[in-house]
C-alpha positions as CSV (number, residue, x, y, z in Angstrom):
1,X,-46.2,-41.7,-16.7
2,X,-47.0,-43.0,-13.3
3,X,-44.5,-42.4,-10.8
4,X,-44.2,-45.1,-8.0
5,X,-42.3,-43.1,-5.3
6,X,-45.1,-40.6,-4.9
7,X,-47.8,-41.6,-2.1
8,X,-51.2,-40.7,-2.7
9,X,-53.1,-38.0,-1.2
10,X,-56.2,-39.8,0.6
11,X,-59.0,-37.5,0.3
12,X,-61.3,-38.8,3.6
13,X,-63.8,-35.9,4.0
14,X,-66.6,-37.7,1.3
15,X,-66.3,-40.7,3.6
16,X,-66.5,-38.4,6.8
17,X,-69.6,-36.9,5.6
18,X,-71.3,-39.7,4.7
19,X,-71.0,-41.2,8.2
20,X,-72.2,-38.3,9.8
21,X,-75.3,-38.3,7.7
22,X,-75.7,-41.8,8.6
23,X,-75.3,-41.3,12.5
24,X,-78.0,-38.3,12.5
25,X,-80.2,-40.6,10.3
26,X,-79.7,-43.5,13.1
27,X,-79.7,-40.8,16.1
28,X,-83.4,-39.7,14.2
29,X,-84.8,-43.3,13.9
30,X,-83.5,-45.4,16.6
31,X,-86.1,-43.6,19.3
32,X,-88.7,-44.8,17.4
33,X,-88.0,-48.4,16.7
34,X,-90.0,-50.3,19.2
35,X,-89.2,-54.6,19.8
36,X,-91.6,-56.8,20.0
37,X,-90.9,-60.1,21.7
38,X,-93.7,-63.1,20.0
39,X,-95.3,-64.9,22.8
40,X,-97.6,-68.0,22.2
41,X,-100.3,-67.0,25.1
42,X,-101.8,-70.6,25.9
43,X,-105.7,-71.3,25.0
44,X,-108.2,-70.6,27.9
45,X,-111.2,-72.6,28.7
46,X,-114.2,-71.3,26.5
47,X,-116.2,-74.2,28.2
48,X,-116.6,-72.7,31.8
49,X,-115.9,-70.0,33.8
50,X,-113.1,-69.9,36.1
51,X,-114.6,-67.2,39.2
52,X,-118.6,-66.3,39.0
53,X,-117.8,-62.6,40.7
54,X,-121.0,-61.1,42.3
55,X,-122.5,-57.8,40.4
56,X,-125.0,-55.3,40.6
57,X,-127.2,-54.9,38.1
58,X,-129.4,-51.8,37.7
59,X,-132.4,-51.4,35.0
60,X,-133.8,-47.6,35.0
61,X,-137.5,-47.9,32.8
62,X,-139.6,-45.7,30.7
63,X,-141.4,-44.9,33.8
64,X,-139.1,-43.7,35.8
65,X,-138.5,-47.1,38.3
66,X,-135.0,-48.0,39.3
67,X,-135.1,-51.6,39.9
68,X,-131.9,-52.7,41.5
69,X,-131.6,-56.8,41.8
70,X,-135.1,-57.3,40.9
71,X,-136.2,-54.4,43.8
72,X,-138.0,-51.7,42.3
73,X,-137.6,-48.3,43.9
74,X,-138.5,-45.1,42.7
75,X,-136.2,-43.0,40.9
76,X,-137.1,-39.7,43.5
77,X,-135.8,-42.0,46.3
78,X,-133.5,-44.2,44.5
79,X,-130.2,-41.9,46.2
80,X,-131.1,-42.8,49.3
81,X,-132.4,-46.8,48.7
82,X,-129.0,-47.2,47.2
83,X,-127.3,-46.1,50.1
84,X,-129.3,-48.5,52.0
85,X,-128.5,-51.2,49.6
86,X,-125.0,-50.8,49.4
87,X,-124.4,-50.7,52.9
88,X,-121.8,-53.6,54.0
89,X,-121.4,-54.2,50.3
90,X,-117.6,-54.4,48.5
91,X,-116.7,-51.3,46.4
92,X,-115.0,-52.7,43.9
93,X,-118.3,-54.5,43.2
94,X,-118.5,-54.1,39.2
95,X,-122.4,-52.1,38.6
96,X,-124.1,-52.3,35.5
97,X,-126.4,-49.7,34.9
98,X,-129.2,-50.6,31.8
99,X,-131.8,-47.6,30.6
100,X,-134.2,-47.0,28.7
101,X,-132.9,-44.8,25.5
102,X,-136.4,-42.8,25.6
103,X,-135.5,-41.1,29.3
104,X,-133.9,-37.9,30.1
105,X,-130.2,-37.3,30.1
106,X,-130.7,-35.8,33.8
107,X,-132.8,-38.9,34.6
108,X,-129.5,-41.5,33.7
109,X,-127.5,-39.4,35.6
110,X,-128.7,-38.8,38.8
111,X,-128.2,-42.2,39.0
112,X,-124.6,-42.6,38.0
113,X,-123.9,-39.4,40.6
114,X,-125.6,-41.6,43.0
115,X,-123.7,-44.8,42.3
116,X,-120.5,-42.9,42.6
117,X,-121.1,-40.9,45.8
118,X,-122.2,-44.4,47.4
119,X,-118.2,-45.7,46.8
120,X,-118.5,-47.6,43.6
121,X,-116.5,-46.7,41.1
122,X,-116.4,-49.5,38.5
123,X,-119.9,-48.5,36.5
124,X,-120.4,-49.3,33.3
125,X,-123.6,-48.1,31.1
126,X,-124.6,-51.1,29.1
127,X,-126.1,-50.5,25.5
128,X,-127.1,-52.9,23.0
129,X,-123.9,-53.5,19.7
């Protein structure tokens, strides 16, 4: 029979390891969890552009003929042209740099090195998607 005088022995070490397992499990995960806030981003104007920013647009052809903003220059003096061209110009002028896929690698970059040791450093190779 069940005596009512005697107190229980609480047995708390189950319970003990159970939260420890849950705080390394926690400790492991909550690194990782990342929050992302939803923003509604308002629709832009697909109808016009807002700045028309000035470029430079270079076309490099089968032949060998740099033609830099409808000049043509040869590619054996194009280093030097360039520097002439780009002389009062802003560096953070955006250059696009179109070739023809049939020239040589060294070609295509002689060209870039050129570009670059001139100051501009926002060139981007255009190909067709």
């Amino acid at each position: 029979m069940y005596d009512f005088n005697q107190k229980p022995d609480l047995n708390i070490t189950p319970l003990v390891d159970i939260m420890l397992v849950l705080l390394a499990i926690l400790m492991v995960t909550a690194p990782v969890i990342e929050f992302e806030e939803p923003i509604n981003l308002p629709k832009g104007s697909k109808s016009r552009q807002v700045q028309d920013f000035q470029k430079i647009n270079i076309l490099v052809s089968k032949e060998r003929i740099v033609i830099i903003n409808k000049k043509k220059y040869d590619i054996s003096n194009f280093a030097d042209s360039f520097l002439l061209f780009s002389n009062g110009k802003d560096k953070n002028t955006p250059v696009y740099i179109r070739a023809d896929k049939t020239l040589l690698y060294d070609d295509i970059i002689f060209v870039l090195k050129s570009i670059k040791e001139a100051g501009f450093f926002k060139v981007s190779l255009v190909t067709d998607s």
